[in-house]
Each structure stands twice: as C-alpha cells, then as structure tokens.
BAZAVEX-527280 format. One record per residue (C-alpha): residue number from 1; y, x, z. Coordinates in steps of 0.1 Angstrom, whole numbers, plus 5000, padded with zeros to 4 digits. Last residue first. Layout:
<sites>
(NUM,(Y,X,Z))
...
</sites>
This chain:
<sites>
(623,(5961,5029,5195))
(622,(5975,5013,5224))
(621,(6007,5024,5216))
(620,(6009,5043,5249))
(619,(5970,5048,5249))
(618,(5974,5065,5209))
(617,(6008,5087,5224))
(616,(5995,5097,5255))
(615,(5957,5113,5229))
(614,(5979,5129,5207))
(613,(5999,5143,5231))
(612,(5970,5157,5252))
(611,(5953,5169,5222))
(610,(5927,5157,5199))
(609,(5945,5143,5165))
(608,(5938,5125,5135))
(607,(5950,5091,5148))
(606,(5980,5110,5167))
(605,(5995,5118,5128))
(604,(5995,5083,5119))
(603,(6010,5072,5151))
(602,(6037,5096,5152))
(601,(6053,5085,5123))
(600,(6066,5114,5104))
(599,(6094,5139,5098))
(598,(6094,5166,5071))
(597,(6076,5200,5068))
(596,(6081,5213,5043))
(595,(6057,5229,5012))
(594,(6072,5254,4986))
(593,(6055,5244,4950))
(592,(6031,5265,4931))
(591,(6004,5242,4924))
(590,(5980,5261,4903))
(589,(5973,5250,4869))
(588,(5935,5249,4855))
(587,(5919,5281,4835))
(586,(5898,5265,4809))
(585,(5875,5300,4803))
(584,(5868,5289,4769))
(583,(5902,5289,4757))
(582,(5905,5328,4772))
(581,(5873,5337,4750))
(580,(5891,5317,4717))
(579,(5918,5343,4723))
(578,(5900,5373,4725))
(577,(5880,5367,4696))
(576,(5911,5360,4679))
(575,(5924,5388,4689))
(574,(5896,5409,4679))
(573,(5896,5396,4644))
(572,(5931,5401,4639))
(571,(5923,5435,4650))
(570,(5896,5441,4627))
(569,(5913,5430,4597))
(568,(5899,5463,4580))
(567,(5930,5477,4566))
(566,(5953,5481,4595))
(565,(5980,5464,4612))
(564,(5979,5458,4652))
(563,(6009,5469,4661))
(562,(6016,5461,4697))
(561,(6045,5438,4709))
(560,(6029,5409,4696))
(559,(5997,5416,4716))
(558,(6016,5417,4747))
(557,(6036,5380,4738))
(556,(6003,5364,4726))
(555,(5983,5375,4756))
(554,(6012,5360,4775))
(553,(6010,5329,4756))
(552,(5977,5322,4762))
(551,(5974,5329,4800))
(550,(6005,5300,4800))
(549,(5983,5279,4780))
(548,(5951,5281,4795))
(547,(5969,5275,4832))
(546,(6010,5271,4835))
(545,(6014,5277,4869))
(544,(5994,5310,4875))
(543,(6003,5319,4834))
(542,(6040,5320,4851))
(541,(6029,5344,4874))
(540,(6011,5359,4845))
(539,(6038,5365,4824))
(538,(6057,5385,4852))
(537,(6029,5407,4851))
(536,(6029,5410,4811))
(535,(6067,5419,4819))
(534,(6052,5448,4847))
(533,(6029,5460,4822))
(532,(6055,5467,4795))
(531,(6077,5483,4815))
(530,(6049,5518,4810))
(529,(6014,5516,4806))
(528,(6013,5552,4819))
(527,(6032,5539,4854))
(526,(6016,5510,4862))
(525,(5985,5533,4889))
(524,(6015,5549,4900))
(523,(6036,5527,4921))
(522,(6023,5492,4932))
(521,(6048,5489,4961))
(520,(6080,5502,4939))
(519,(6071,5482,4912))
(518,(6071,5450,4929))
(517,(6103,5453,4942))
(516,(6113,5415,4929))
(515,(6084,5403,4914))
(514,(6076,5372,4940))
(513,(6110,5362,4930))
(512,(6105,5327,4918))
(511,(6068,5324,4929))
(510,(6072,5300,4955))
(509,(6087,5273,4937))
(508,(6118,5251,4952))
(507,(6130,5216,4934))
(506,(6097,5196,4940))
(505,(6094,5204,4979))
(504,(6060,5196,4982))
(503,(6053,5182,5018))
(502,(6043,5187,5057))
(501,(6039,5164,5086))
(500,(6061,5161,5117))
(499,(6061,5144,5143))
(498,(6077,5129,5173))
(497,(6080,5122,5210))
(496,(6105,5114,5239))
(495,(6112,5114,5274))
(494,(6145,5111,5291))
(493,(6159,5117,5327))
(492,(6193,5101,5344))
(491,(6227,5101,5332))
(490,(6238,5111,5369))
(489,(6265,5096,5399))
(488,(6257,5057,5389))
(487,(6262,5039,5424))
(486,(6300,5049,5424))
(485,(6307,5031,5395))
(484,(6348,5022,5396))
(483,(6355,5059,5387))
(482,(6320,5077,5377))
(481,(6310,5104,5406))
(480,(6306,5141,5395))
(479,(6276,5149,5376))
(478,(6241,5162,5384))
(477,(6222,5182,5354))
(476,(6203,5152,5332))
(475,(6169,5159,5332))
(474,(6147,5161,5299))
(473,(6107,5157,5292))
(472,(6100,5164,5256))
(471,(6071,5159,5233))
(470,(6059,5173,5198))
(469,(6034,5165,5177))
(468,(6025,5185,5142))
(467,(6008,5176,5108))
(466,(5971,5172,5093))
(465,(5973,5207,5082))
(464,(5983,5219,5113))
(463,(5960,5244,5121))
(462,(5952,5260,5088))
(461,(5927,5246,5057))
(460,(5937,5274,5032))
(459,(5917,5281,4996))
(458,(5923,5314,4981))
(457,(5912,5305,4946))
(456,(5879,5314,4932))
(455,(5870,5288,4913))
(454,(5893,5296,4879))
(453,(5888,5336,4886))
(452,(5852,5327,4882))
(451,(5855,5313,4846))
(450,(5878,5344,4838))
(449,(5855,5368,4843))
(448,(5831,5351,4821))
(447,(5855,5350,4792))
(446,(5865,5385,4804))
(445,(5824,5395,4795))
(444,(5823,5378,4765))
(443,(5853,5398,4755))
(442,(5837,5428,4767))
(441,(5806,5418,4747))
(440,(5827,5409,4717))
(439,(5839,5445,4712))
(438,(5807,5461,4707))
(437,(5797,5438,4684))
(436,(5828,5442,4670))
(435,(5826,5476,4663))
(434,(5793,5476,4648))
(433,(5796,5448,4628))
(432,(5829,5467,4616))
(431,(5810,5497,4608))
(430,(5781,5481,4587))
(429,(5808,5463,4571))
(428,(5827,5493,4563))
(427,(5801,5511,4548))
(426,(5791,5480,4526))
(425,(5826,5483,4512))
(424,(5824,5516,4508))
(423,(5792,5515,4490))
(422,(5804,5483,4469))
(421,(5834,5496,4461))
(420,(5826,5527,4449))
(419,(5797,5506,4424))
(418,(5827,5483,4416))
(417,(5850,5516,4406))
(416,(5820,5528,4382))
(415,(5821,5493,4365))
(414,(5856,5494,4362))
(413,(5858,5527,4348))
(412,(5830,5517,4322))
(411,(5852,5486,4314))
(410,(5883,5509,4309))
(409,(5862,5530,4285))
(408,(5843,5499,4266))
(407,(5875,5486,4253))
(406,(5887,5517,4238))
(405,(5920,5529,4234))
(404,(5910,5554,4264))
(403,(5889,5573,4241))
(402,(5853,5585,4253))
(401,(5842,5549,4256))
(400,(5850,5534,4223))
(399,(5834,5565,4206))
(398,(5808,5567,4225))
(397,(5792,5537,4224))
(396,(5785,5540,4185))
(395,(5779,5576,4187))
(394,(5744,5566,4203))
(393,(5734,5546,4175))
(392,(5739,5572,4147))
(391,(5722,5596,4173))
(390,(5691,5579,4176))
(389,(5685,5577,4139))
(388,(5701,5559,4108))
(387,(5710,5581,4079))
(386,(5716,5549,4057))
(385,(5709,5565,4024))
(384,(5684,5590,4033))
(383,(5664,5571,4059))
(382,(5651,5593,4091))
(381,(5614,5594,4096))
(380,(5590,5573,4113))
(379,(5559,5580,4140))
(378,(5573,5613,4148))
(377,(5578,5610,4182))
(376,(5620,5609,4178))
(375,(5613,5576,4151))
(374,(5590,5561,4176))
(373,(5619,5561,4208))
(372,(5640,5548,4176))
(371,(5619,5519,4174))
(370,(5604,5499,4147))
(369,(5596,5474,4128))
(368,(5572,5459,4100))
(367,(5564,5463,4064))
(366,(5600,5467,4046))
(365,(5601,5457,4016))
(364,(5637,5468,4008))
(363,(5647,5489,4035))
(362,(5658,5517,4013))
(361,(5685,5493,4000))
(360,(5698,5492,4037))
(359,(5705,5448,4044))
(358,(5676,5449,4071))
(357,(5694,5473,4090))
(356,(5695,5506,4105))
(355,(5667,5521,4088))
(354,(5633,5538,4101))
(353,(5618,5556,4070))
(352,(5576,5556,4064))
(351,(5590,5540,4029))
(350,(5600,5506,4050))
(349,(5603,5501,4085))
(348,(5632,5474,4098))
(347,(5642,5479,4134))
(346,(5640,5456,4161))
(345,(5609,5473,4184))
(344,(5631,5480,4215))
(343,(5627,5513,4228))
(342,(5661,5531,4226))
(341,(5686,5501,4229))
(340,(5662,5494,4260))
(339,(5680,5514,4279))
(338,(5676,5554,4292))
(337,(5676,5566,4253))
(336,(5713,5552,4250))
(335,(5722,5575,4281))
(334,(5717,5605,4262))
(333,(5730,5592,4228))
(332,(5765,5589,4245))
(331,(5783,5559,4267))
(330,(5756,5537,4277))
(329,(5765,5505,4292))
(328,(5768,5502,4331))
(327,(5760,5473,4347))
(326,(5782,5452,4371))
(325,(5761,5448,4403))
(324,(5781,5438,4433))
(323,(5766,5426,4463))
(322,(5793,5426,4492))
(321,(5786,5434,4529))
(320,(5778,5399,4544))
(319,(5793,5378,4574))
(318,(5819,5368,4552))
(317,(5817,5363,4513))
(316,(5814,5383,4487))
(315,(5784,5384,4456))
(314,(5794,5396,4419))
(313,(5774,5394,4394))
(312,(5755,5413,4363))
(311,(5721,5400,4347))
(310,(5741,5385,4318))
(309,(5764,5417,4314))
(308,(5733,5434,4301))
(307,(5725,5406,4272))
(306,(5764,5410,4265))
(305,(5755,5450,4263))
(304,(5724,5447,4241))
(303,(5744,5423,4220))
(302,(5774,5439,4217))
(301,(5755,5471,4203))
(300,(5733,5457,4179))
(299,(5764,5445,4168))
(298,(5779,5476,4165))
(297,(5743,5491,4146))
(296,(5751,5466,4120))
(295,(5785,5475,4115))
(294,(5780,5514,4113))
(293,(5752,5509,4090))
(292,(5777,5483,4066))
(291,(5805,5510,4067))
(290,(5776,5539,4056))
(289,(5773,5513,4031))
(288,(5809,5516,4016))
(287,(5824,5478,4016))
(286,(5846,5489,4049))
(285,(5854,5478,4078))
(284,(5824,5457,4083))
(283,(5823,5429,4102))
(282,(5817,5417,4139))
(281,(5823,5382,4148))
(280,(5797,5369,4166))
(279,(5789,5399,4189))
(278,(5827,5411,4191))
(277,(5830,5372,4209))
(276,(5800,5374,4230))
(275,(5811,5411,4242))
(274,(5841,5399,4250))
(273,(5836,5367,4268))
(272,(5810,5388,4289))
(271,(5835,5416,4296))
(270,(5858,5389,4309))
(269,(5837,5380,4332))
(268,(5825,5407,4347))
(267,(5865,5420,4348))
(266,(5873,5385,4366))
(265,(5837,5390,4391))
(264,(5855,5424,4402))
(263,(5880,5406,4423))
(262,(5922,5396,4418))
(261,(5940,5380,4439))
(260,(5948,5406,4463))
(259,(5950,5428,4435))
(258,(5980,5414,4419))
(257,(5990,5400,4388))
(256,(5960,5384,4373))
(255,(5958,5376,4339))
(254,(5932,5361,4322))
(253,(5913,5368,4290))
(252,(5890,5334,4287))
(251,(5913,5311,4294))
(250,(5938,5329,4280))
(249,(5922,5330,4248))
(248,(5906,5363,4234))
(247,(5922,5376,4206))
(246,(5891,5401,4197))
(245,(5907,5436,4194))
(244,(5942,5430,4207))
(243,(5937,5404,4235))
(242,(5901,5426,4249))
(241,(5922,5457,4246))
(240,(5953,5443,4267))
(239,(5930,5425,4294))
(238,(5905,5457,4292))
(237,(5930,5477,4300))
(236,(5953,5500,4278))
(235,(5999,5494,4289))
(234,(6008,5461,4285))
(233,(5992,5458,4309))
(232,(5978,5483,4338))
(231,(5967,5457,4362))
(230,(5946,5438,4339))
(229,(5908,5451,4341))
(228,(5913,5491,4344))
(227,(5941,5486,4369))
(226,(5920,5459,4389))
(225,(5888,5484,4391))
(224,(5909,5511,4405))
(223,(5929,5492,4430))
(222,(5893,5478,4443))
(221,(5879,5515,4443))
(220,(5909,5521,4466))
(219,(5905,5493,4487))
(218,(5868,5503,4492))
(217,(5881,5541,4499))
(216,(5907,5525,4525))
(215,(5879,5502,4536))
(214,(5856,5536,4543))
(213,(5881,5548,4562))
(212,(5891,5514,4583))
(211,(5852,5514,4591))
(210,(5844,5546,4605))
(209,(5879,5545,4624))
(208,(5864,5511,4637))
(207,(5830,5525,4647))
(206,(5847,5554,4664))
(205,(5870,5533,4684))
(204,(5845,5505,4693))
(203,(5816,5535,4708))
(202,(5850,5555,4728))
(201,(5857,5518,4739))
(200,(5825,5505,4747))
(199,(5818,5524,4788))
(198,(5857,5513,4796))
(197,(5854,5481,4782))
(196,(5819,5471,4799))
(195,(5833,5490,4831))
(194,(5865,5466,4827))
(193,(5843,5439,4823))
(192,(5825,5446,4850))
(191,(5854,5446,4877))
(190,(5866,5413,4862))
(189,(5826,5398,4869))
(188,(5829,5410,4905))
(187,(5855,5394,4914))
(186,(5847,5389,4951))
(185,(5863,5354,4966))
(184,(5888,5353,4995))
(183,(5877,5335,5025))
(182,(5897,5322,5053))
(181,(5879,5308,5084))
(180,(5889,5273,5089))
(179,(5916,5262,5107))
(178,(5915,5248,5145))
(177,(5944,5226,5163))
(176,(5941,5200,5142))
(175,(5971,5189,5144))
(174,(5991,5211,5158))
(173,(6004,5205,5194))
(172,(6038,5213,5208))
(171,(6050,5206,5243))
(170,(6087,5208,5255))
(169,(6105,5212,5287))
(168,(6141,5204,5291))
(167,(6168,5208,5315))
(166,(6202,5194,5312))
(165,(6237,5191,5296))
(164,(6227,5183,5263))
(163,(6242,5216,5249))
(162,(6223,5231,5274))
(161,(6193,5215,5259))
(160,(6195,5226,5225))
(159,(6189,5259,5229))
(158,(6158,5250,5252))
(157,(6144,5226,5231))
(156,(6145,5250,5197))
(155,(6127,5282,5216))
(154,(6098,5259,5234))
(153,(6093,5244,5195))
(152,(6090,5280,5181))
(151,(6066,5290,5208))
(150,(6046,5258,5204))
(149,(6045,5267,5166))
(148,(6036,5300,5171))
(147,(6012,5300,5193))
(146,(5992,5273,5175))
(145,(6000,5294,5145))
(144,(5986,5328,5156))
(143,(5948,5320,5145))
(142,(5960,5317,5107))
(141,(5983,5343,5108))
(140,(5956,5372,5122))
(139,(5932,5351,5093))
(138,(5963,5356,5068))
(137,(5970,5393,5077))
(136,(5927,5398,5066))
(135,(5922,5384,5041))
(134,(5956,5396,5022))
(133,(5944,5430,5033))
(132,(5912,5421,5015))
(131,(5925,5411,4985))
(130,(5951,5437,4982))
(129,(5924,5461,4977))
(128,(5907,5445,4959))
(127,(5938,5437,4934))
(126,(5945,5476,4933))
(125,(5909,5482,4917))
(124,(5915,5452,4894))
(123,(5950,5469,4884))
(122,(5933,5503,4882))
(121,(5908,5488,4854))
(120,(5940,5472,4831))
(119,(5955,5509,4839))
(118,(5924,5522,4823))
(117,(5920,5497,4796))
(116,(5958,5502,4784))
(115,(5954,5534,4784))
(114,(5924,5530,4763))
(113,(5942,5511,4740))
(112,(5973,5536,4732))
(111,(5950,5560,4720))
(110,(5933,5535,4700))
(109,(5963,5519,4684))
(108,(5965,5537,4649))
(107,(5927,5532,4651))
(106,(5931,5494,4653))
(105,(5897,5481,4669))
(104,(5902,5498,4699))
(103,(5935,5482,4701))
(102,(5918,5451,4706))
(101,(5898,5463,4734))
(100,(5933,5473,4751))
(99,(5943,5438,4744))
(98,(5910,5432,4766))
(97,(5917,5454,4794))
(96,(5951,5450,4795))
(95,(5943,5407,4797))
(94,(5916,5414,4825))
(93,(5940,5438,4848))
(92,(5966,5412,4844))
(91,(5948,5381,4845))
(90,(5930,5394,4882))
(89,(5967,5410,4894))
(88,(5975,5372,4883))
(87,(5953,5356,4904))
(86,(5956,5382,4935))
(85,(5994,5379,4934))
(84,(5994,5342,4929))
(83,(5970,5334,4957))
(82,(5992,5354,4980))
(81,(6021,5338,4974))
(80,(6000,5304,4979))
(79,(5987,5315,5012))
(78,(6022,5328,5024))
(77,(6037,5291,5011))
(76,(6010,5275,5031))
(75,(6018,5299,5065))
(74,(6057,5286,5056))
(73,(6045,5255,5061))
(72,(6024,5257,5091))
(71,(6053,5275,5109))
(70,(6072,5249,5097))
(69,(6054,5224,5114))
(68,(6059,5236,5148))
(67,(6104,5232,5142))
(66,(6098,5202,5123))
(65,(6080,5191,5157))
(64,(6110,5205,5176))
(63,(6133,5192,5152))
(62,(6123,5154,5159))
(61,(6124,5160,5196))
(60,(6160,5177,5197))
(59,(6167,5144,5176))
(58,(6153,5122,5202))
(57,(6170,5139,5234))
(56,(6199,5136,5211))
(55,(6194,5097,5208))
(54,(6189,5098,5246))
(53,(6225,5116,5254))
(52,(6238,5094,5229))
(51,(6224,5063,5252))
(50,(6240,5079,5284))
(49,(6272,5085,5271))
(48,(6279,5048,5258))
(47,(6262,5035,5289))
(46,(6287,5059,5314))
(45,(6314,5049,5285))
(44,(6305,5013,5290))
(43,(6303,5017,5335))
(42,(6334,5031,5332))
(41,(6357,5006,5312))
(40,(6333,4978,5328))
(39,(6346,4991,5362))
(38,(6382,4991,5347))
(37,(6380,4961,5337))
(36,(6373,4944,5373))
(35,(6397,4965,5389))
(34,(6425,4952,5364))
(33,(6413,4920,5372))
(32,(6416,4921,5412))
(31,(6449,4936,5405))
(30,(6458,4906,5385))
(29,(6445,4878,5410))
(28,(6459,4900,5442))
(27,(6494,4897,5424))
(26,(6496,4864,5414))
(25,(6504,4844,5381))
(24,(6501,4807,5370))
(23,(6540,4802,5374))
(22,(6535,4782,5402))
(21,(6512,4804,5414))
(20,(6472,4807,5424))
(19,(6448,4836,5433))
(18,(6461,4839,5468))
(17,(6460,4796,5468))
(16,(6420,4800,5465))
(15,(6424,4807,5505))
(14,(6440,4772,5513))
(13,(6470,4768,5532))
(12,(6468,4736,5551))
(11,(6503,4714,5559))
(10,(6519,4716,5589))
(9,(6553,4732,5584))
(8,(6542,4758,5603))
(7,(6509,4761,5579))
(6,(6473,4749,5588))
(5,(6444,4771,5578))
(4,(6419,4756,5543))
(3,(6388,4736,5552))
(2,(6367,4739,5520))
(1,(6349,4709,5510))
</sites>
C-alpha cells in the first residue's frame, strides 16, 4: 500500500493524485505524454531513416554486381560481333568466289567473274587478318575483366555512397575467375577454294566460250532443220510438200510451231511416212511408156530411200552429246552410184539389154537380173525402148532435189542441218563437260569450306560466365543528436551482398549496325566489285542468323542481279551446282542476341564459385 504525505487539513496527499483531476485532466499527466510521443515521433523516423538507408545499401549492392557483370556481358556481345564479322567476311569472300565461278560459265559475264573471284579472294585475305587481331584484343579483354569488373563495381559504390551519407567499400568477384584461352579457327579450306577458283577460271572461261559458240552454230543448224521440216509453212517445207504431194494425215504430217519444241526425230519421221506413202501409191503420169519407165524407177526410188530412212534416228538426252544419223539420199547420178541403188541385182535382163522394169516390151522373157554397176562394165547394154541406164535413175533424185518444190530438197537440207548439228552439238558438249568439270571442283571445294566455317565459331568461356558477386561494408557519417533519443546519435554500419548473372535480351541483336562505316575501314580491296559487295555483306549478317537459308537467299539475291543468260544453260547449271553445295554445307543459326546481366540469388552463383565472397556467403547460409 502506498503511504501518501499528510495535508494541513489532515488528510494524505497521494503522489498518483499529480496525474489525477476532477475533471480527469492534469498538467504533468499531459506533458508527460506529449514527451512520451514525441520520443516515439523521433525514435520511428530515426528507424524509418535507418531501414531506407539499409535498403539503399542493398540496391547500391545489387548494381554493383550488375555493374561487374556487365563487363562480362558486353565482353559476350564483343565475342559475338566479332564472330559475325569473321563468319560472314568467310560467306562473303566464298559466295563472290563462287558466283564469280558462275559467271565464268557465262561468257558475257566472265570479265565481270573474275573480279568478282579476286575481290571474293581479298575478302578471305582481309578476314585473316582480322581474325587474328580479333584473337588477339579479345584474349587482352578476356584477362582484363576481373579488373574490370571490380574496378567498375569500386566506381558505382563510391558514387552512390555519398548520396548515402557514408563510406563504402566494395568487393567484386567473377565467377569463375579464369576464362579459357581464345581460339579462332584457320580457314584454310576458304583460302583454297579461292586458289581453286582463281587457278580454274581462265580454264572455265575458255571452255564455256568454246561451248556457247559451238551451241550458237548447233542452234543454228537446229533453226535450219525446223525451217526445212515445218517452220517455213505455207510457204515449201517438207510439212507443206509432204500435205500437197501425198495428203499425209496430221498424225502423220505434224505441225510444230516453234523450235523449242520441235527436234530432228519429227523431220525423220515424217520422211518415213512419206516415203512409205509415195512407195505405195506411185503411178504413172502418163500412158506413154517412157511415163511407165519414169514411174517404175520412182518407186524404186521411195523404196531405196524409205529402206534408208529405217536405219536413221535420233538419240538426245543429258549427260550425252547427241547421236543423230538422218541419211542422206542421192541427189544426182554421181551419188546414186555410191548406194546400193547402183549395185543391187533387181533389174530385169532380156535381149543382152538391162530395162527399167518388168512391164518394158523389150523385157519380155527376160532371163535373169541385173545391175546398173553391170550395165556401165559392159556386162548389159542399154534398152531402145525404155532407154533405162544409170543416168535415167539418177535424174530421178535430182530433179526433186535440185528444185525447191521438191520434197526431197528440203529433206536433203534437213538432213545436212542434223549432221551441223550433231558436230556442234557434240562440240559443245565436250566443252561444257569441260567447263563444268572445272567448275564443280571449286564448288566442291566452297561446299567443304563451308562445312568448316559451320565448326569453327569463335567460341568464349570468360571470367564471369557463371555470374558475378559483389559485397559492401558501409558507415554511416556521425550525425547530430536525435530530439527525445539522445542514446541514438548515428544510423550505424551496413553490410550487404548480391549477384548478378547474365541473359539474352530478346528485343536487342548485336548485329543491327555492325555495317555502319564499314566501308571506310575495309577500303580498297571492295572497291572493283563495287555497292554490290557491301549489300551481299549485309546479306550475310543476316545469313549469320538465319543459317542455310539465309546463305541461300543471299546467293539468290547476287546471282539475280547478274545476267546469267546464254545459249548453253551453263549458268543455270552452275547455280544450281552452287546452290545444292551450300545445302550440303548445313550451316546452323548463330545466336545473335545482346546478353545482360540481370540480378540473381546469391546462393546459386556462390555454389560455382572460389573466392572470398563466395566462399562468406556458402558458411553464412550454411551452404
């Protein structure tokens, strides 16, 4: 019980009766409570300050580890950039040096090819060179990123400590803190295809100028043969003469209306139809007998010739020079006695007289046959009636052949235009086999070029890889007494850790302006190939991302821009050749997207760690 003092009037005053009223209200009880709330007042915005001062402590940690690991990231990006360059120099150089193969194959576009080979070979030249001083900046910025990082994370703390309103120090450790030395494969194989190209082109040229002028004679020879056969109705041809003079059907008689259509084996076969028909159906024009002679020797004609047109044919297909063998019928007595027109034994003997026909009234009793080769040695004589001899039989080719209303003269021209065609033909496909034999061993050669380009990446495993730990040690500067919280005269010191691992920004590529300037560094060795080398350039940075078909497209878009026409199909050829060699290679995409650095758990980056930090944090966390 508490024993309160005695008052005058003589009762006890209580101390509790300071803090008590009638009207439930004293002074000393109210200042007593203000004093009360302000202390808490003070002592929560003392806390209040104190706890933001930690969070920043925290967030000047977390940016000092982005701060390390984005000297890892941006050494990625620098690997990456550098990757692309040397890739698609390599593409580059390799796709001038084989569209410049194609246009080897084009003799309109040789000229323009082998410039296009020699700046494709400077290109590969220029990329070695690059090569190695990428090598070697790399490796210096390889071994300078421990450095770097901590010296970056020192630089962040200490800016961002005065604004704090302390002292800091800062630690930064990558993780791992060794990379592995930096290699940057040797082409070889690109720098021997352009020697392959280079040491082929003058062979390729000539070859395909040998074979696109003895096509243009083949072509011509072709034109010839078609006019003869159809291509100049209504006008004489053997379409026209064969319709008026034996009413051949269509399907027998066709009609072709263009050349490219149109092959010798149509004029072989319609000769045969012809000759079968005139061969069956031949009669007299007359009832005189020297009408009858003339007859009988025309159908000895059309049979010799559609026995002839038997052994003919007509062999094309690729991969062989065409066989063509359309025989030629005799045209005068001359060439009569050189067939078998001349030596057969078919005609009838009678009187020591050789006659034309069995139906000659000299012929009557006629003891055997003969030949006209036995009539000019003496062995027969001529007949009086049907005055048949070696000449009457020759005169009966000629006079269809020598006039160009006869059948047998536009066949003759056709037959002569399928032997041009055949040597020129053959010509050209001895050239062309040349040329793109020639041809394919460079291709070969880029196709195996390419195959190493596609393992030969620059390859980067840097300090840092595995992520980036950084730790802090902060001091509160002194500060003035806190009202109502004398005891409390500083914020105190703070400690903190964090870290930061890297990954793919997906909106950001590192290539996007990799070109910009890039004529002005590479200088002369693009200059004779002109703006077009610089846009196949920019093709193949996109090639770098796009693998196969990216390479394919860029090809596509040069080779468009070049004209490639000419009669031998050689550069169609070539391209395709070219083409199926870059399929081959299977060129995979290359990840071209920016790396950051981004913040992490520190645990899972201390786990793969060696250093001091990495070792406090794992016993603090008793990992």
């Amino acid at each position: 019980m508490t024993r309160g003092r005695v008052k005058e009037n003589g009762t006890r005053r209580y101390p509790t009766e300071w803090f008590r009223g009638e009207s439930g209200y004293t002074t000393l009880g109210a200042a007593c409570a203000i004093l009360a709330a302000c202390s808490l007042a003070f002592f929560c915005a003392w806390f209040s300050r104190s706890y933001s001062r930690a969070a920043g402590v925290q967030a000047v940690a977390d940016a000092a580890a982005l701060a390390a690991e984005n000297e890892v990231a941006e050494f990625v990006i620098a690997v990456r950039v550098a990757d692309a360059t040397l890739l698609s120099m390599s593409l580059t150089g390799l796709t001038l040096v084989g569209v410049g193969t194609i246009c080897c194959c084009v003799p309109p576009a040789a000229s323009a090819g082998k410039t296009l080979i020699d700046t494709g070979t400077r290109i590969l030249e220029k990329r070695d060179d690059v090569a190695e001083t990428a090598r070697k900046t790399l490796s210096a910025m390889q071994d300078a990123l421990p450095a770097a990082a901590l010296l970056q994370a020192e630089t962040l703390v200490q800016e961002n400590a005065e604004e704090l309103g302390g002292n800091a120090v800062a630690y930064a450790e990558l993780v791992p803190s060794t990379g592995e030395e930096i290699s940057i494969g040797d082409v070889q194989s690109a720098r021997l295809a352009a020697e392959e190209a280079q040491d082929k082109s003058d062979q390729i040229t000539e070859a395909a100028q040998k074979a696109s002028e003895a096509q243009d004679r083949a072509d011509e020879a072709l034109n010839e043969g078609y006019l003869h056969d159809c291509g100049n109705a209504p006008g004489y041809c053997m379409y026209e003469r064969a319709d008026k003079l034996a009413m051949l059907p269509s399907s027998e008689n066709p009609m072709f209306h263009s050349v490219n259509t149109w092959s010798f084996s149509v004029a072989l076969e319609r000769a045969k139809a012809y000759y079968r028909f005139r061969s069956v159906h031949e009669t007299p024009e007359g009832e005189s007998l020297e009408e009858q002679a003339k007859s009988a020797l025309r159908v000895r004609f059309y049979e010799f010739a559609s026995a002839e047109l038997d052994k003919g044919y007509v062999r094309e297909g690729e991969g062989s020079a065409p066989d063509i063998e359309l025989p030629l019928l005799p045209s005068n007595t001359s060439e009569m006695k050189e067939t078998s027109l001349y030596t057969e034994v078919a005609y009838p003997v009678a009187n020591g007289n050789l006659h034309a026909w069995s139906g000659c009234p000299e012929a009557a009793g006629s003891g055997g046959l003969g030949s006209l080769a036995q009539q000019d040695e003496g062995l027969y004589g001529v007949c009086p009636t049907c005055d048949f001899d070696a000449v009457s039989l020759g005169k009966v080719a000629a006079a269809s052949t020598s006039i160009e209303n006869g059948f047998e003269y536009h066949y003759e021209k056709v037959a002569k235009a399928a032997r041009d065609y055949e040597e020129a033909a053959g010509e050209a496909f001895v050239a062309e086999h040349e040329a793109k034999e020639g041809a394919q061993g460079v291709f070969d050669k880029i196709s195996e070029a390419l195959g190493e380009l596609a393992g030969s990446r620059i390859e980067a495993y840097p300090p840092g890889r595995f992520g980036a730990l950084a730790a802090i040690a902060f001091d509160a500067e002194k500060e003035g007494d806190v009202p109502f919280v004398s005891v409390v005269q500083q914020t105190g010191s703070f400690a903190a850790v964090s870290a930061a691992v890297l990954a793919e920004d997906q909106e950001e590529d590192v290539l996007s302006s990799l070109l910009d300037g890039i004529a002005d560094e590479v200088g002369p060795p693009l200059s004779d190939a002109a703006p077009a080398v610089l846009s196949l350039w920019n093709s193949m940075l996109e090639a770098y991302a796009a693998g196969t078909d990216g390479l394919l497209g860029a090809v596509e878009k040069l080779i468009g821009s070049i004209p490639l026409i000419g009669s031998t199909g050689l550069g169609t050829w070539a391209s395709g050749a070219l083409k199926d060699g870059i399929e081959s290679a299977g060129l995979e995409p290359a990840n071209t997207l920016s790396a950051k650095p981004f913040v992490s758990n520190t645990v899972h980056v201390a786990q793969r760690g060696d250093g001091v930090i990495a070792q406090a944090i794992l016993a603090a966390k008793g990992g």
